[in-house]
C-alpha positions, 0 to 999 in steps of 0.5 A: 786202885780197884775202883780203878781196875773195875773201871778199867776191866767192866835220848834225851838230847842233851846241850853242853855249853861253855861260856865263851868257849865252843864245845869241840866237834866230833872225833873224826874216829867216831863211828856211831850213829848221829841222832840224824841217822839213827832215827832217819825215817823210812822212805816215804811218808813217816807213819811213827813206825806203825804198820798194819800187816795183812795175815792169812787165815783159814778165815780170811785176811785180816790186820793187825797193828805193830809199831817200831820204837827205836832202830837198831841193825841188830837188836829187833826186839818182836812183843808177845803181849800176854791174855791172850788178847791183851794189848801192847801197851804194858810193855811201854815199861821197857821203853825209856830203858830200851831207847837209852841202850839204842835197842828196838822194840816192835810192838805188835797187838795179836790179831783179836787185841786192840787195835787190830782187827776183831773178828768173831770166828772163834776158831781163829783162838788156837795156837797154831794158828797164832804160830802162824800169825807171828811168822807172817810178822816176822815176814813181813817186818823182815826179821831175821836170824842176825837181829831177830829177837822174840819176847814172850810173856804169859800167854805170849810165853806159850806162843814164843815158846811155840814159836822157837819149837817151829821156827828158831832157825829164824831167831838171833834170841828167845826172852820167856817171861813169866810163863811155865811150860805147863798150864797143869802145873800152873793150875797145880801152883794156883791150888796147891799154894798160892789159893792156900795163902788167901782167906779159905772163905775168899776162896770158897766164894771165888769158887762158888761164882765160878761154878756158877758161870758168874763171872760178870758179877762185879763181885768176881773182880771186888774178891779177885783183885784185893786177894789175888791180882794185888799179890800177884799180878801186879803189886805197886800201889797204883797200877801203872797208866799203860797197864790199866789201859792194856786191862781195859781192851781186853777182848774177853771173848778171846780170853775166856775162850783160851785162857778161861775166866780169870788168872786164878788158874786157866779152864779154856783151851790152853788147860792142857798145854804142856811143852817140858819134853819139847821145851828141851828142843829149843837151841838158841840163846834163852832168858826165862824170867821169873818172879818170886810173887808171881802167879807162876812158879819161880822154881819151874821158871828156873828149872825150864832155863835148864832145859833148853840148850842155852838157858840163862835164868833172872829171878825178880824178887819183888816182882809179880806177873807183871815184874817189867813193873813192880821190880822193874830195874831188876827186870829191865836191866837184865833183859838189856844185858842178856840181848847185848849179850848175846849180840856180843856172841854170848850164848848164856848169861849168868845173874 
């Protein structure tokens, strides 16, 4: 896996038969969807569901890529993949799943992420702006209050929670996966007790390189992945296919400007986000997801599903950071039934 990783960072149509016999056609009563109509393209020439959207910036326009998987009238389920300036590619975890429940899934690459548009300016990198940016996209998708979902991991988590505090009155439901509400606590939890959990030696040449602004240095990644990445951000065996690839086209110029040089902690301009009094203010229907080997603090996790008005809390036990992975059923089948849930007319969901 870490000559893998070092690499990679330097409905199902069914046919019932009888013999002799033809199956029955359809109840006159049935009012679902056939395959036909559910997956009927859109007028014109079908592009698989991919839409570059032009954005508006300070620094002119630009686009970037989104893509609907499935169709469903009431469940859009918008990504925020995480980094910042990752990919969507991850997320292709939820999609057998998704697609079985008929739920739809929006991917959408952040401006600066794969393949969207790059620009160099790093003042394009605040959150404002990327606030900003994804109302533009629920804009142009036609996302709305009756099917608007927003799902946030890591870095996406701050930017859904951003989103909700300026734009909720758009959103049906809210999905914070694996972020906290403050990146000093998440420094703190990196510190004070995952650090103390690895070899004292491993943590004192992690430190070292970093001080010395090393971070290219193959040795950075050959401490961080066996010690750190392993245990907490993803810990099957082999990472998946669509993980290694979302890793892989990081752009590195936007991640260290926010983030900083690694997941061990964040140093850039996120380093002194903190939302718990604000969080308070989000009223729509929530799922915060955490993981009990996660980077984040499962505790914090749980305690900011208190905080917003209609909190619902899932806990993946054998999950990391990338949960959607490494206890994927968990993960999965309680994303599914909190947005079923909640398109029923539940407000909160209880696991």
């Amino acid at each position: 896996m870490q000559r893998q990783l070092l690499g990679a960072l330097s409905v199902s149509l069914v046919f019932f038969g009888a013999c002799g016999r033809q199956a029955p056609p359809p109840s006159p009563a049935s009012t679902g969807p056939s395959l036909a109509t559910y997956f009927a393209p859109d007028a014109g020439v079908d592009t698989a569901g991919v839409r570059q959207i032009p954005i508006q910036t300070p620094k002119g326009t630009f686009k970037v890529w989104t893509k609907r998987f499935g169709t469903n009238p009431r469940i859009k389920l918008l990504l925020l993949h995480g980094g910042p300036a990752a990919t969507h590619e991850y997320f292709e975890a939820l999609e057998r799943f998704a697609g079985a429940e008929g739920i739809e899934l929006v991917y959408y690459d952040q401006l600066g992420s794969a393949w969207s548009d790059q620009p160099k300016d790093d003042s394009l990198w605040t959150v404002e702006r990327f606030v900003d940016e994804v109302e533009q996209v629920r804009q142009a998708l036609g996302l709305t209050k009756d099917d608007f979902y927003l799902l946030g991991h890591s870095w996406g988590g701050i930017l859904a929670t951003e989103y909700a505090l300026a734009h909720q009155e758009h959103l049906k439901g809210l999905v914070i996966s694996n972020m906290m509400m403050s990146i000093p606590d998440y420094n703190r939890y990196a510190n004070d007790v995952l650090a103390k959990e690895m070899d004292p030696s491993v943590v004192k040449e992690i430190k070292d390189i970093e001080k010395k602004g090393q971070y290219e240095s193959p040795r950075y990644m050959e401490l961080l992945l066996p010690n750190f990445y392993a245990k907490h951000i993803c810990r099957l065996p082999e990472w998946p296919d669509a993980l290694n690839r979302a890793f892989a086209r990081l752009n590195r110029q936007v991640y260290v400007t926010m983030q900083g040089p690694s997941e061990f902690g964040a140093s850039g301009r996120l380093e002194k986000w903190d939302r718990k009094v604000e969080v308070g203010k989000v009223t729509v229907p929530t799922l915060v997801i955490g993981a009990t080997h996660d980077t984040m603090d499962p505790e914090h996790m749980r305690w900011v599903s208190t905080q917003v008005k209609h909190g619902s809390f899932l806990l993946c036990p054998q999950g990391s950071h990338m949960a959607m992975w490494d206890d994927q059923r968990t993960y999965v089948t309680g994303l599914l039934r909190f947005l079923k849930e909640v398109d029923a007319g539940k407000t909160s969901v209880a696991f």
